[in-house]
N, C-alpha and C positions, 0 to 999 in steps of 0.2 A: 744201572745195576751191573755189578761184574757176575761173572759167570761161576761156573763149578763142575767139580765133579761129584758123580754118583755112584756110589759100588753096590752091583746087586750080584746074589746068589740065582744058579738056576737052579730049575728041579730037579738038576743030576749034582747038583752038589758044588757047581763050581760055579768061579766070581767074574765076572766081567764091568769094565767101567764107561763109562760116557761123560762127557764134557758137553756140560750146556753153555749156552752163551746168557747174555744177561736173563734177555728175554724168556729163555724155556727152552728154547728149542734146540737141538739134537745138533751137535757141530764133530764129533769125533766118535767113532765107538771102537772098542777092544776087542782083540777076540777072546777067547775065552781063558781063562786061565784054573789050575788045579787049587790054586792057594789066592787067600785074602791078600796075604803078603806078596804075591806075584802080582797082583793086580795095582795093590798100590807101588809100590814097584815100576810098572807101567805106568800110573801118573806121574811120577818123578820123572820117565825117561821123556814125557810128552811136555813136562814143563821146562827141562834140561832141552831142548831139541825145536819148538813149537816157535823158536826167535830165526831160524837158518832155512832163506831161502831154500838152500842144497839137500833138503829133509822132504819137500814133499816133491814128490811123485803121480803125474799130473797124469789122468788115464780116461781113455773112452771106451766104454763099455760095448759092446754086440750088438747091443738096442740101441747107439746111437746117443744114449746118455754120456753125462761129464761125472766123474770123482775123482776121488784123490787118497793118496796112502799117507802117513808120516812118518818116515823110519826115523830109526838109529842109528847112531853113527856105522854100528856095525852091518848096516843095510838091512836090518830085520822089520818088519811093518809094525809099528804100533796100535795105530788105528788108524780106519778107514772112515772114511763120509758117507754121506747119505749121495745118492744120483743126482745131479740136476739138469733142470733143458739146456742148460747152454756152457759155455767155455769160460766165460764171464759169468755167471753164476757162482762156477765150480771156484774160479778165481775169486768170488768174495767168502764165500765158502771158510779158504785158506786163512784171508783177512782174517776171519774171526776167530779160526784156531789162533794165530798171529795173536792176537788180541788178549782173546781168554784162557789160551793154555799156560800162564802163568797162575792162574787163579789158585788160594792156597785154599780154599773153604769144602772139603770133602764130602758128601755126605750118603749115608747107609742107606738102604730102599730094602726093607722086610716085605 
């Protein structure tokens, strides 16, 4: 099953996205954005971008955790990962943005 993304609003009003992989589970998230249109926006720049080694930004965290960022050409972060234990984790991680950030299947979370 190929992957997707999801646009939710928060309680303050604004939209953020996530990129599942086939399975369900949580491979990319956004930060926040003021407009619907910004967010999807920010799916286009993750599908434009989620093929170039040179876009992720490979980071260990305080606590000794592994994540990772996706930027823009213009070196701005798209979205960030979830933590993982290990370096090779984080690196399949990446695979599966690799993977499923071309996915073209959108969808709304009320």
């Amino acid at each position: 099953m190929a992957g997707w993304y999801e646009v939710s609003e928060s309680a303050k009003g604004q939209f953020r996205f996530v990129l599942k992989a086939g399975n369900g589970e949580i491979i990319l998230t956004s930060e926040l954005y003021k407009t619907k249109a910004s967010a999807l926006n920010g799916i286009a720049s993750v599908r434009t971008n989620c093929a170039s080694d040179e876009r992720y930004e490979k980071k260990e965290a305080e606590n000794g955790k592994f994540y990772f960022n996706l930027k823009a050409a213009n070196h701005e972060v798209i979205g960030t990962s979830q933590m993982y234990a290990s370096k090779g984790s984080r690196d399949d991680g990446i695979a599966s943005v690799k993977a499923n950030g071309a996915a073209t299947t959108t969808k709304e979370v009320v």
